[in-house]
N, C-alpha and C positions, 0 to 999 in steps of 0.2 A: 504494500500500500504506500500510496505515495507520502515522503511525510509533509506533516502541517504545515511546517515550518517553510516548506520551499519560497524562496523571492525573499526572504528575510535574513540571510548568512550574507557575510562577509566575501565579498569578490576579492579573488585574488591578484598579486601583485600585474599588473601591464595589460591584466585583461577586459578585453572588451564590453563595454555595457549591458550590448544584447546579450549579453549572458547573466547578468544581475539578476532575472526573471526564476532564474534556475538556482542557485544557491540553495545552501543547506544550512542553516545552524549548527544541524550536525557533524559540518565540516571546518566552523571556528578551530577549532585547535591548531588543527593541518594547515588551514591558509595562514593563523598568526607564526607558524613556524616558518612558511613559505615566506612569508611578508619580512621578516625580522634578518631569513636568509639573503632575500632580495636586497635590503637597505645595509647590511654587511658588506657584501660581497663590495656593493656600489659605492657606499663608503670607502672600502682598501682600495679603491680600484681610485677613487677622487683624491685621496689623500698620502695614498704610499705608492702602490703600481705608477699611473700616470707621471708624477713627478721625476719618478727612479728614468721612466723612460726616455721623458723629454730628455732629460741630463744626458742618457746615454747617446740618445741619437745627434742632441748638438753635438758632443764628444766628436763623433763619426764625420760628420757632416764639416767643423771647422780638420777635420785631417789630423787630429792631437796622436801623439805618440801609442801605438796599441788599441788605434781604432780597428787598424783590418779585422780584428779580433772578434771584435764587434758584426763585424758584416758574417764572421764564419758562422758567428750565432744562428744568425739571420735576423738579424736586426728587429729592436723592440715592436714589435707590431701595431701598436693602439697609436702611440706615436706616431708612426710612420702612416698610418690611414687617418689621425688629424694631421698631418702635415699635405697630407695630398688631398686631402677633402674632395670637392666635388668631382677632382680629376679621374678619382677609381667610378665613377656611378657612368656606366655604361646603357645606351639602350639598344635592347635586342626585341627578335620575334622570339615570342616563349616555345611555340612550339616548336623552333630549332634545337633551343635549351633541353635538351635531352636525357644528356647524359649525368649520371652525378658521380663523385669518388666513393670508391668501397672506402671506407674510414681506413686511416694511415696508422699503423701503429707508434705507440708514444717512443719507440727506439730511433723513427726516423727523421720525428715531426716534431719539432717543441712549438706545442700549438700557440704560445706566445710569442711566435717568431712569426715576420712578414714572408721570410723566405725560407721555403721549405725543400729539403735534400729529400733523395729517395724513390723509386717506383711508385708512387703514390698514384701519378697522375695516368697509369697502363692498365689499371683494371679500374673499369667504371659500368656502373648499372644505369638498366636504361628505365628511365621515368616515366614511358606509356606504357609500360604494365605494373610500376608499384603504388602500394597502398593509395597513396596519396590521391592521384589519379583515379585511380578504380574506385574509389570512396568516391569523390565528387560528381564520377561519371552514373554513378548507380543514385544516389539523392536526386540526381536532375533527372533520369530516364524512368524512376519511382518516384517522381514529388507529389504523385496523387494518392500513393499507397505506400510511404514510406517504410512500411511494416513488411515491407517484399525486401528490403535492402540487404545485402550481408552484412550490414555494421549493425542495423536493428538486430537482427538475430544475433548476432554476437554478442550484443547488452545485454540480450535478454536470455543469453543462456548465461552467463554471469549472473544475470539475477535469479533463474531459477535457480542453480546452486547454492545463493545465498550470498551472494561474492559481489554483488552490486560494481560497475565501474565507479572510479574514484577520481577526480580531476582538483588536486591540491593547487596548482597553478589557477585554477577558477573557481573554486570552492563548489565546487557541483557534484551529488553524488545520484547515482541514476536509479532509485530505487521501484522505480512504478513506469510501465509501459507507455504509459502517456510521458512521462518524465525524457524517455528517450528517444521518444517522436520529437518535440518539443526543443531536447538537444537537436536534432538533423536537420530540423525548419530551420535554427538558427543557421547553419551553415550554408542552408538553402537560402535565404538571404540576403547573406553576403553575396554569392554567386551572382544574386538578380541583381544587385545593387550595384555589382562589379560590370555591370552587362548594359545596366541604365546608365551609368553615370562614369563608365573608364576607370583606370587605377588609379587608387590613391595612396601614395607612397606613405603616407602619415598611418595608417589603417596597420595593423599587427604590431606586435611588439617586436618582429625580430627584422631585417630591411634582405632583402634577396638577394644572399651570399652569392657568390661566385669564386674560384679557383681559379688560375692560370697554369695551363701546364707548361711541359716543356718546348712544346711549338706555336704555343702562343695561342692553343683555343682556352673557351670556357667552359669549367665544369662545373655543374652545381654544388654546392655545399649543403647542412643538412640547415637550413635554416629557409624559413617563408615556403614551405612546401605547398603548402594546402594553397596558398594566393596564388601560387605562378598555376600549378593542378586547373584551378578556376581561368585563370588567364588563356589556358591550351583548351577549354573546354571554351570557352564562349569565341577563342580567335582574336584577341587583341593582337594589334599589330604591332606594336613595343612596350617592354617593362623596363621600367626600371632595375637596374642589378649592381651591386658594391662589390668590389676586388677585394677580397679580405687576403688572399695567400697566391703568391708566385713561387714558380720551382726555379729552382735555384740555377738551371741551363738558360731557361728564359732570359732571368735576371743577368746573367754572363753575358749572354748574348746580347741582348738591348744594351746593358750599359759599358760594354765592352774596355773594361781596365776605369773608366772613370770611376770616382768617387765624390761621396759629399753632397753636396748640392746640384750638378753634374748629372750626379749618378739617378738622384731624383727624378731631374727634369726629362732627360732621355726616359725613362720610364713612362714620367705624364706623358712625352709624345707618342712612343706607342701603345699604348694601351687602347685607343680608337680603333687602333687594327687588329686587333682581337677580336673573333668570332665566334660563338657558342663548337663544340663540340660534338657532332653529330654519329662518328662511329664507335665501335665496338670497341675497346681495348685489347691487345696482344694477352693484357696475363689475364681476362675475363675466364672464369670457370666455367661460367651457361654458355650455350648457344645462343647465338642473337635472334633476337624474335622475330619473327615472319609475320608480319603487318601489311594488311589490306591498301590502296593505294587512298581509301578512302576511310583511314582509320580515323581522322577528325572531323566532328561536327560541320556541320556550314556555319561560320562565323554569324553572332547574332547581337543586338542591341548595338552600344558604341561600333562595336567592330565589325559591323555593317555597313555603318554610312560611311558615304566619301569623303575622303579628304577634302581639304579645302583646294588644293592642288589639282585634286580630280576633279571636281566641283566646275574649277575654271577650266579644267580642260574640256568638258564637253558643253560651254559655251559656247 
């Protein structure tokens, strides 16, 4: 039974309003944990991380003694993406955005670093067939009987078990049928909103990571999944996307022996030439998937009308 209390709990740290409706009281504890982790982390990161880095990266950047040292690291990262600011926000077609990294093990990757050593960027999964995807495309092709979905069934055998899903990051707990209808509207939603009204880069708590590998495409990272998901499903024509990590051949290559500031701005300039990743990687374990030439929707809302470019051209 659903409990009373639902619309009454505490929303968690970065999340979205339309989810306020859904809360639990019975999930106060876990969000003030979330919440308390949330203002930690962001504190260290405002008052001890941040500082330690700038310092490192001027270090590097004015050429001091024992900077290369610096660059082997792979230089502070947070730093180095507020140094370059809007110059990493890239726009691409999502449904090129295909590909993402099998996550890198921490031997090869100090996920604190801008520049990353390692195979990392050889095996990569492909994004029209995972979750992400497959959830948004099933909510849209069920929004009349969302009780057909495989995510509804999946709530709902967690709830028969007794095992209710639990969502501490938004204080929502799915304990009643209707409760996890309710959840997938919301997501239904966004979708339509995303469809009426184009993206809005402000909308999520996390901004549409992207990777660079070794030849200078982009690879997804695990962050804004579900928005770009929507983005391939409705046919928008560009999103926006942030560089958060270059491999470390790239980085050679582009800034070829320069350093410092130099080494930077060779970077800003190419990064524009950077294009999403579209094949299979070398050390991929599955076989690539065999997709229809008409695996995507016909673009609809925003990503239907013309340009304004188009507009004038068939004046």
């Amino acid at each position: 039974m659903q409990d009373a209390s639902t619309g009454k709990g505490p929303l968690g740290p970065e999340a979205d309003q339309a989810f306020q409706p859904l809360t639990s009281t019975a999930m106060t504890g876990q969000v003030r944990i979330a919440r308390l982790s949330y203002h930690a982390r962001n504190g260290s990161q405002k008052y001890l991380t941040m500082p330690f880095e700038r310092m490192l990266l001027r270090y590097w950047q004015h050429r001091l003694p024992g900077s290369q040292r610096i660059e082997r690291w792979g230089l502070p990262r947070k730093a180095v993406i507020e140094t370059l600011g809007d110059a990493l926000i890239l726009h691409v077609d999502p449904r090129q955005l295909i590909r993402i990294i099998g996550w890198p093990p921490r031997s090869e990757c100090a996920f604190n670093s801008f520049i990353w050593d390692g195979d990392w960027d050889l095996k990569r999964e492909d994004l029209r067939i995972g979750d992400r995807y497959r959830f948004i495309s099933d909510i849209d092709e069920h929004r009349q009987h969302l009780e057909k979905t495989e995510r509804y069934q999946r709530y709902l055998d967690d709830l028969r078990r007794g095992k209710p899903a639990r969502f501490r990051q938004l204080g929502i707990r799915l304990d009643s049928p209707e409760l996890i209808k309710r959840y997938l509207q919301v997501y239904l939603r966004f979708l339509d909103n995303m469809a009426t009204h184009g993206f809005d880069a402000d909308k999520g708590k996390d901004e549409l990571g992207v990777a660079v590998s070794r030849e200078g495409r982009l690879i997804k990272i695990n962050k804004g999944l579900h928005r770009l998901a929507m983005a391939q499903r409705i046919g928008l024509p560009t999103v926006p996307v942030r560089v958060q990590w270059v491999h470390r051949d790239w980085w050679a290559n582009v800034t070829d022996g320069a350093r410092g500031a130099e080494a930077l701005a060779r970077v800003k300039a190419a990064l524009p030439l950077c294009v999403p990743e579209t094949e299979a990687g070398p050390n991929d374990t599955e076989q690539p998937a065999i997709l229809s030439e008409d695996f995507w929707p016909i673009p609809r809302g925003v990503a239907s009308q013309p340009s304004d470019t188009e507009d004038r051209n068939t004046l």
